[in-house]
C-alpha positions in Angstrom: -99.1 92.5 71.0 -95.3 92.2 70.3 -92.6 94.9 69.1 -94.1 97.9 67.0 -91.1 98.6 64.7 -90.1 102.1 65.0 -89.9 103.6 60.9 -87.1 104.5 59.3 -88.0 108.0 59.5 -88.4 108.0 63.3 -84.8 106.3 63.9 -83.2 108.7 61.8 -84.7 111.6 63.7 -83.2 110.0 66.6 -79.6 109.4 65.6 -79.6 112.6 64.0 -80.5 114.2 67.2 -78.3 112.2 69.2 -75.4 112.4 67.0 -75.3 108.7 68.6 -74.4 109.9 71.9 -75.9 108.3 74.5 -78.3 110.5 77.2 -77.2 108.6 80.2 -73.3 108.6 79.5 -73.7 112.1 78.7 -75.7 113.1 81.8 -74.2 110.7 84.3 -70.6 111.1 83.4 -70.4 114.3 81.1 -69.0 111.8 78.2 -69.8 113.5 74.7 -68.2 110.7 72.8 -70.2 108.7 69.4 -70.6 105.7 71.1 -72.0 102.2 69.7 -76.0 101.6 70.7 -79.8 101.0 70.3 -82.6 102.9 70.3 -84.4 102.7 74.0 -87.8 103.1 74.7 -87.8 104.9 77.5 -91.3 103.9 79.2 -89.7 100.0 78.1 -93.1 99.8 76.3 -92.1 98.5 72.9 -95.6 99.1 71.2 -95.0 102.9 72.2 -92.6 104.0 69.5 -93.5 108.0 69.4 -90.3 110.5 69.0 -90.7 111.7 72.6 -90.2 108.0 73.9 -87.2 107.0 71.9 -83.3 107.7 73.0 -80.3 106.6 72.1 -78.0 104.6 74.5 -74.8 102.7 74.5 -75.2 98.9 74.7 -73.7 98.9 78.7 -76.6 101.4 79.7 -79.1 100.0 77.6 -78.9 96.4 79.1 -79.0 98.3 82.4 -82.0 100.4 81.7 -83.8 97.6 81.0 -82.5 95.4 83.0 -85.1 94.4 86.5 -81.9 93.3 88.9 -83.3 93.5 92.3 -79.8 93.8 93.6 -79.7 97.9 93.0 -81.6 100.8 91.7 -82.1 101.4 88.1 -82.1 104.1 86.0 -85.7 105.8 85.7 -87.2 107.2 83.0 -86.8 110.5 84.4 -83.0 110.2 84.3 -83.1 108.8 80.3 -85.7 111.7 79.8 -83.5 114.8 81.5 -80.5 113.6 80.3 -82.0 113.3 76.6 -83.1 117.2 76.7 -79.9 118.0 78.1 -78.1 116.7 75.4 -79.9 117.8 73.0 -79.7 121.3 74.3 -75.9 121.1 74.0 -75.6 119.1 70.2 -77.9 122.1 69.3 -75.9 124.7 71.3 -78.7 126.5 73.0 -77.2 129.6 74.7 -78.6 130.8 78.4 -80.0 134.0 76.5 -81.7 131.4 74.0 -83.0 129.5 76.8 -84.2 132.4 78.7 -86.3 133.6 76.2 -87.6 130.4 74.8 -89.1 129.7 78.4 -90.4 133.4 78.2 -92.1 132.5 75.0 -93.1 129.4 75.8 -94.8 131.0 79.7 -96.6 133.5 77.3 -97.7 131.4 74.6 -98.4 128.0 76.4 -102.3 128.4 76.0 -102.5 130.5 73.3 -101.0 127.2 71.6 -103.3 124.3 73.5 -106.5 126.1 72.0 -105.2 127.6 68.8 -107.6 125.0 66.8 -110.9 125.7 68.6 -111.8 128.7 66.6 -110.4 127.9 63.5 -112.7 124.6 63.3 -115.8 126.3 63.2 -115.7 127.8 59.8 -116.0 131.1 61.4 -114.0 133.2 63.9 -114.3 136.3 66.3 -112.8 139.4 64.7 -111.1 139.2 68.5 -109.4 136.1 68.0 -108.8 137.0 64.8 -107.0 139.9 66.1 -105.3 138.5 68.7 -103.7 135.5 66.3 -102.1 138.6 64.1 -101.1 140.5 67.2 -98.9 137.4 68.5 -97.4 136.9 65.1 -96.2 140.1 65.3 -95.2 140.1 68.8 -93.3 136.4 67.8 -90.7 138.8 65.6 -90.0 140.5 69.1 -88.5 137.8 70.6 -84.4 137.2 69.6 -83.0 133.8 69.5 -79.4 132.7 68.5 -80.5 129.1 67.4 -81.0 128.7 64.2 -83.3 125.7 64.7 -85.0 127.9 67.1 -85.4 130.5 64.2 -86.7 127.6 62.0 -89.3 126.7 64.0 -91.2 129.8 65.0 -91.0 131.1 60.9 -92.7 127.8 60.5 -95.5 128.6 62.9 -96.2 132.0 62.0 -95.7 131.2 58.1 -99.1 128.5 59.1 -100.9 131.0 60.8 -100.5 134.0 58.3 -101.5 131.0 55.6 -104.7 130.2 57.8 -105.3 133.7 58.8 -105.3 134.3 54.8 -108.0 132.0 54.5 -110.5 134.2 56.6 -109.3 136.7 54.5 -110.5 135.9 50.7 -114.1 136.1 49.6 -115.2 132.9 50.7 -115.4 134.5 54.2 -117.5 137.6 55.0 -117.2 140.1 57.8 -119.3 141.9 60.4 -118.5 143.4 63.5 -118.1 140.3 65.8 -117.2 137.9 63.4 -115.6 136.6 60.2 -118.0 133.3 58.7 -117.9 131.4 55.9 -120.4 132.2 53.4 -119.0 130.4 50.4 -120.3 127.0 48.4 -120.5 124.0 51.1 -118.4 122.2 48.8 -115.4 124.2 49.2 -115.6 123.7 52.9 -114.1 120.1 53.1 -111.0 122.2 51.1 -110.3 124.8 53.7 -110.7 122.3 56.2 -108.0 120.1 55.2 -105.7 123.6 54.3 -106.7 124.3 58.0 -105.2 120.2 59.6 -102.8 120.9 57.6 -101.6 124.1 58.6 -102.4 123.5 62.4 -100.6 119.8 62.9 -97.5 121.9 61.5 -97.9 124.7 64.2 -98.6 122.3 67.2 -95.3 120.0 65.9 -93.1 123.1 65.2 -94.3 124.5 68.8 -93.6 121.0 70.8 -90.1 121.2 68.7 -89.9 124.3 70.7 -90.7 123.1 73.9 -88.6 119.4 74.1 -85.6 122.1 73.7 -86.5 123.1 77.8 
């Protein structure tokens, strides 16, 4: 298979990102400068056009990157992949505070976040979990973070979970000691499902937001 094209929507994130600095002048030589480039995948598998595999590199580095010269070593993906987070960490201006905290946050909530969807697919969660989803929205407003794309991104996850916890909450759902289940018609179930994807795909990309800033 040839060349996936990346969409138009993709390369802007990128360049907007970048600021069209590239990751390896910026990490190698500490040069913040616009500079004139493509968009590199950095596992050099064109089909593989996700966010997290694109960066932005000056022409010079790019050819080299991709570049199989026997002659010396190249630049790994690891380099193009620290480098990219680097940068980004400084066009976004994450402070040391900012970053301590986020990796607090992100040590605390790590699994709470990998199995976030299990019991809201079942149509019926433990009063527990229940629980425990409204305790760490609370506990989110505990944390303090300078960024205000940092900001941004947790009001967006706990805006999703207040909307899914709400769901659980009307009278489509009934309550007992152990559980909250749905007990409404089965053809309003395809509805709270989708209100559910919906909700959850916008936590999980808000939280890997999060964690591409470490």
């Amino acid at each position: 298979m040839g060349r996936v094209s990346i969409s138009k929507k993709t390369q802007n994130q990128i360049l907007m990102e970048s600021k069209r600095r590239c990751a390896l002048c910026f990490g190698i030589d500490g040069n913040f400068s616009e500079k004139k480039g493509q968009i590199a995948h950095i596992d050099q598998n064109n089909e593989n056009s996700n966010e997290s595999n694109l960066a932005w590199l000056c022409l010079e580095h790019h050819d080299a990157f991709d570049s199989k010269t026997s002659q010396s070593k190249n630049y790994t993906k690891e380099e193009v992949v620290n480098y990219k987070k680097s940068l980004i960490l400084k066009i976004k201006n994450l402070s040391e505070n900012d970053q301590s905290q986020l990796r607090g946050f992100i040590n605390k909530y790590d699994v709470f976040f990998r199995y976030i969807d299990e019991p809201i697919y079942d149509f019926r969660i433990e009063v527990e979990e229940y629980n425990e989803i409204k305790s760490a929205i609370l506990d989110f407003s505990m944390f303090y973070f300078e960024s205000k794309d940092v900001k941004v991104y947790l009001d967006e996850i706990s805006n999703s979970l207040n909307r899914i916890l709400g769901i659980y909450d009307n009278y489509d759902y009934e309550r007992n000691q152990s559980f909250i289940h749905y007990v409404g018609e089965q053809g309003c179930r395809d509805k709270y499902k989708d209100l559910c994807t919906a909700e959850l795909e916008n936590i999980i990309s808000n939280y890997n937001k999060l964690r591409e800033l470490i």
